[in-house]
Backbone as a printed PyTorch tensor [residue, N CA C, xyz], in Angstrom:
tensor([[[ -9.0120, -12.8230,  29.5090],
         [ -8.3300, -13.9140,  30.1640],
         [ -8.8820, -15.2650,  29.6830]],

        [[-10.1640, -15.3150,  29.3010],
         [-10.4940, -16.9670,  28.9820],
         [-10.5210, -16.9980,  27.8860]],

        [[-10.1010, -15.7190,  26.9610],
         [ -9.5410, -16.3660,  25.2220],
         [ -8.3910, -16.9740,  25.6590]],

        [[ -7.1630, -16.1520,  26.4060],
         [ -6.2930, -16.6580,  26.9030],
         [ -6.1480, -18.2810,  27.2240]],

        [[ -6.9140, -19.0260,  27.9560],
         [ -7.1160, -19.8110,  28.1840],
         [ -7.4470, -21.1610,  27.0770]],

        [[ -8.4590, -20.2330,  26.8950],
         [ -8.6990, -21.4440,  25.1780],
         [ -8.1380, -21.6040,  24.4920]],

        [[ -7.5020, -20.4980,  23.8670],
         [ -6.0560, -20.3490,  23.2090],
         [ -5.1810, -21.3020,  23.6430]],

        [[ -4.8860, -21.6530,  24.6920],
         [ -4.1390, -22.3130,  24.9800],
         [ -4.6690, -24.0680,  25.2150]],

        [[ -5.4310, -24.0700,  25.7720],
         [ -6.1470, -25.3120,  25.2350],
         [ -6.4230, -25.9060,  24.2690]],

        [[ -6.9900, -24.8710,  22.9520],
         [ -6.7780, -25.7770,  21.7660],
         [ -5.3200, -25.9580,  21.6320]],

        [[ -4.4890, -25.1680,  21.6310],
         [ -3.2960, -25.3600,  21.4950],
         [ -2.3430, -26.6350,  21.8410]],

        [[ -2.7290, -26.9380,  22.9720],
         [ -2.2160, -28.1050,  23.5370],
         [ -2.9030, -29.5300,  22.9820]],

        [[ -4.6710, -29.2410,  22.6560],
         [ -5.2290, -30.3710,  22.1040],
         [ -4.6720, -30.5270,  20.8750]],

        [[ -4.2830, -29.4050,  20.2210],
         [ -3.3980, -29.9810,  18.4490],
         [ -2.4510, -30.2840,  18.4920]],

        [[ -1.8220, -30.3280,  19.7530],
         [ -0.1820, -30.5960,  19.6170],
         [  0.0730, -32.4010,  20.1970]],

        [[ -1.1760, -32.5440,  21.4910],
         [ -1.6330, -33.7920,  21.3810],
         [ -1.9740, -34.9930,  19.8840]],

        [[ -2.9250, -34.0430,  19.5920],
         [ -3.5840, -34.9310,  18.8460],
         [ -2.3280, -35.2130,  17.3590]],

        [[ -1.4610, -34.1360,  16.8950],
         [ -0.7360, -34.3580,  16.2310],
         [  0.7300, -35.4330,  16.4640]],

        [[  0.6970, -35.7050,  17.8320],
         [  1.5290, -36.2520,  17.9790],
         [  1.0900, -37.9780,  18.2490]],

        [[  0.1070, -37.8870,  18.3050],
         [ -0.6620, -39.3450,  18.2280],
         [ -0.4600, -40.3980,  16.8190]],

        [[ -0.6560, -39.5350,  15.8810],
         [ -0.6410, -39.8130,  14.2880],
         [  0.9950, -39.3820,  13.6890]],

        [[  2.1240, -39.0900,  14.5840],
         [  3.6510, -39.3000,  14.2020],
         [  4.0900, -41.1560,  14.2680]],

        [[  4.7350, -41.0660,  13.1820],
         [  5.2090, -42.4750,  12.8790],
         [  6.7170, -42.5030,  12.4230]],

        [[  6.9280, -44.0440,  13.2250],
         [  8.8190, -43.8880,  13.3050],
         [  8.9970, -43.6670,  12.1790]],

        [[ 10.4080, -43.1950,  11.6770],
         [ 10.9100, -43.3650,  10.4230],
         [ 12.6480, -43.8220,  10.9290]],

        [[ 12.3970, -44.9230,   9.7130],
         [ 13.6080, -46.0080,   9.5160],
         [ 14.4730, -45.3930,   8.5660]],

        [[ 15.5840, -45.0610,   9.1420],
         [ 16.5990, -44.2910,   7.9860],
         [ 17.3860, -45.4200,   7.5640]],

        [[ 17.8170, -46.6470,   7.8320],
         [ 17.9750, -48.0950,   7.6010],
         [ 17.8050, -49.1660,   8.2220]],

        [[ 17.4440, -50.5240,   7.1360],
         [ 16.8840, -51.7290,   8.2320],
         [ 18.1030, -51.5930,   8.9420]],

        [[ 17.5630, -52.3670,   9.6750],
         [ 18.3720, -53.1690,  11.1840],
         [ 19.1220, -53.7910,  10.9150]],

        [[ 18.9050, -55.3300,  10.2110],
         [ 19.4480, -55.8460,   9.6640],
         [ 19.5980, -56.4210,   8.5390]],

        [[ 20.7620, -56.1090,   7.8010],
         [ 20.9280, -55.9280,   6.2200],
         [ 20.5170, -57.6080,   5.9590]],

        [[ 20.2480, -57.9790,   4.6880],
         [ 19.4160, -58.9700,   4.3720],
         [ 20.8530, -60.1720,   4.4030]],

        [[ 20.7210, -61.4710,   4.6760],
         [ 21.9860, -62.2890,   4.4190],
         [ 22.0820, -63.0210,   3.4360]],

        [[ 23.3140, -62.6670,   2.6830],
         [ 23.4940, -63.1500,   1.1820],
         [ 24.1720, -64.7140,   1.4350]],

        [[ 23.1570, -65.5710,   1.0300],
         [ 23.7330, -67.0520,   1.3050],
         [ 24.3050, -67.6990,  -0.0040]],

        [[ 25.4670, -68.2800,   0.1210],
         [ 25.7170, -69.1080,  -1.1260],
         [ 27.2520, -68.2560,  -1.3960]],

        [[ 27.2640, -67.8910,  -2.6670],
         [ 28.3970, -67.1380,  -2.4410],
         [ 29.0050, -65.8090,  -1.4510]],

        [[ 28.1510, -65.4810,  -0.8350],
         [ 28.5020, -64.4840,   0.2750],
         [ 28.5790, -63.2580,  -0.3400]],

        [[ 27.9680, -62.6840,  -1.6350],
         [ 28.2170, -61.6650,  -1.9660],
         [ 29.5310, -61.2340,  -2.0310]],

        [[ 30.6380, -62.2290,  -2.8560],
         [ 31.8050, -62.4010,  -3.1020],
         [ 33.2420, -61.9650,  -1.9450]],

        [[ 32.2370, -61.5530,  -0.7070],
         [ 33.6110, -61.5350,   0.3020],
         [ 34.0400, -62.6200,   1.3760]],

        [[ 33.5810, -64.2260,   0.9480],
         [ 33.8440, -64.6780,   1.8140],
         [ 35.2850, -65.2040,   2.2970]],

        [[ 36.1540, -64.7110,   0.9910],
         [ 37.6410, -65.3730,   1.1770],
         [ 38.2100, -63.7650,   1.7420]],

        [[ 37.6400, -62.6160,   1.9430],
         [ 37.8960, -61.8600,   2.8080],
         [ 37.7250, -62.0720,   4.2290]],

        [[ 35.9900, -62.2720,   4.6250],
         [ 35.8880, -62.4860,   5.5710],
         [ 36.8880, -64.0830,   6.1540]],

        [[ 36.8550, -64.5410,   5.8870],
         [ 37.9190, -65.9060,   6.3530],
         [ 39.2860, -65.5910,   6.6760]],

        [[ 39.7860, -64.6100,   5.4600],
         [ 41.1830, -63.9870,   6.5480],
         [ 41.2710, -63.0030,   7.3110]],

        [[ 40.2670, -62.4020,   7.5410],
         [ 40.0090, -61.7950,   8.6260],
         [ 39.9260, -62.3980,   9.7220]],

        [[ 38.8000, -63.3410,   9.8080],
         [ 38.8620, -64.2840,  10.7490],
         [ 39.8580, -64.7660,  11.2100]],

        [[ 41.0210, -65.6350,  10.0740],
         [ 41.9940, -66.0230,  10.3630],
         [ 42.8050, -65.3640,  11.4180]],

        [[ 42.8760, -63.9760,  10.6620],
         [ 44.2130, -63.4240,  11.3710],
         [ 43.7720, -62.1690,  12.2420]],

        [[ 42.5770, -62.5760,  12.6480],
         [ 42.0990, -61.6670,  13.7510],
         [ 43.0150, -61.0160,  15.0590]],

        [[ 44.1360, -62.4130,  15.3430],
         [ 44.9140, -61.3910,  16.2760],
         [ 45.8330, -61.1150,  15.7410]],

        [[ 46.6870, -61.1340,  14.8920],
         [ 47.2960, -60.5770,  13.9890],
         [ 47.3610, -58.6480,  13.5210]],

        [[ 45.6000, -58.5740,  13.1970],
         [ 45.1070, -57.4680,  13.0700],
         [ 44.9280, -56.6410,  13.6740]],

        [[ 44.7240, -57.8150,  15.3370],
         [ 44.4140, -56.5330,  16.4810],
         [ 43.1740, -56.5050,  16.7920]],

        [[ 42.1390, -56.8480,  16.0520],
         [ 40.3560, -56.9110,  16.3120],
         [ 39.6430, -57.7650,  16.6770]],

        [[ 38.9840, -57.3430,  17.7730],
         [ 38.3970, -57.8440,  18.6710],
         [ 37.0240, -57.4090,  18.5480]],

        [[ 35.8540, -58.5130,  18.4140],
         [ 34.7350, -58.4810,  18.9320],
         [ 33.7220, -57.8490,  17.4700]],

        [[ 34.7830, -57.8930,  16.1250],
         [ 34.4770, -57.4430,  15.1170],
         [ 33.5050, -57.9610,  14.1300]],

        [[ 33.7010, -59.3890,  14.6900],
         [ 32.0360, -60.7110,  14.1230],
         [ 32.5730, -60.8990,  13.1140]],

        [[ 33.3010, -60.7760,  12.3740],
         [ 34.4270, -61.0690,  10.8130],
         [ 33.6740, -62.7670,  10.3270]],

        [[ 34.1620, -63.8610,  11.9120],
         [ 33.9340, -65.2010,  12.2480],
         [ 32.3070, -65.8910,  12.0750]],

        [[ 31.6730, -64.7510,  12.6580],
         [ 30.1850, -65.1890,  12.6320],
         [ 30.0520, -65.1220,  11.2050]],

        [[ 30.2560, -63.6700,  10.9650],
         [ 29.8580, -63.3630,  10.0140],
         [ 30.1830, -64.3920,   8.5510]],

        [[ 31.4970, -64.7490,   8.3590],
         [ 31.7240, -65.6470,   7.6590],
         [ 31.2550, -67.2000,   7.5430]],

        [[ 31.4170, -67.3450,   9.2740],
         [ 30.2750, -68.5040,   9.4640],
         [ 28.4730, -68.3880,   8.6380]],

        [[ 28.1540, -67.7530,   8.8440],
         [ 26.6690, -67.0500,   8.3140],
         [ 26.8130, -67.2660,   6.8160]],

        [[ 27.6050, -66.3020,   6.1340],
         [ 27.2320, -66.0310,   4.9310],
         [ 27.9470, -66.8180,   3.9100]],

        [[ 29.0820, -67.8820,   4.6610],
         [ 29.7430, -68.5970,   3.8810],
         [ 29.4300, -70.3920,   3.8510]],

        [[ 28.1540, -70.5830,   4.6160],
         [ 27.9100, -71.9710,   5.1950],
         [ 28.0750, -72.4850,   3.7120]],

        [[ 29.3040, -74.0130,   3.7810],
         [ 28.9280, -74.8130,   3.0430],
         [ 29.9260, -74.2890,   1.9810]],

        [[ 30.7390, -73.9690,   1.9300],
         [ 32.0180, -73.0120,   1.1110],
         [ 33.4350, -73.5100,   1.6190]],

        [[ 34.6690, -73.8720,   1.2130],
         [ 35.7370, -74.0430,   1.1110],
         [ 36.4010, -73.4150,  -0.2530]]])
């Protein structure tokens, strides 16, 4: 009975101690890096999107920010 026991005690101390030394893993950043200046050539996309947002039907899609953001300073 008290191998039993120990057995199970170390058991639980390696499963502790292994879980102390687990580290997140990032399957992608958060947030993708922002391409300023030309917008990574979609900003005359994003703008009619924006434009014709109700048109399209989409709502809450950030098209606007987003073009705001990556297109500052662009006509």
């Amino acid at each position: 009975m008290r191998a039993y026991v120990f057995a199970f005690a170390a058991m639980i101390l390696v499963a502790f101690s292994t879980l102390s030394f687990a580290q997140p893993v990032e399957v992608a950043p958060k947030n993708p890096p922002v391409v300023r200046g030309n917008g990574g050539g979609d900003c005359d996309e994003l703008r009619k999107a924006c434009l014709n947002k109700g048109e399209l039907g989409e709502k809450g899609e950030g098209n606007c920010a987003q073009y705001r953001e990556r297109c500052k300073g662009q006509q």
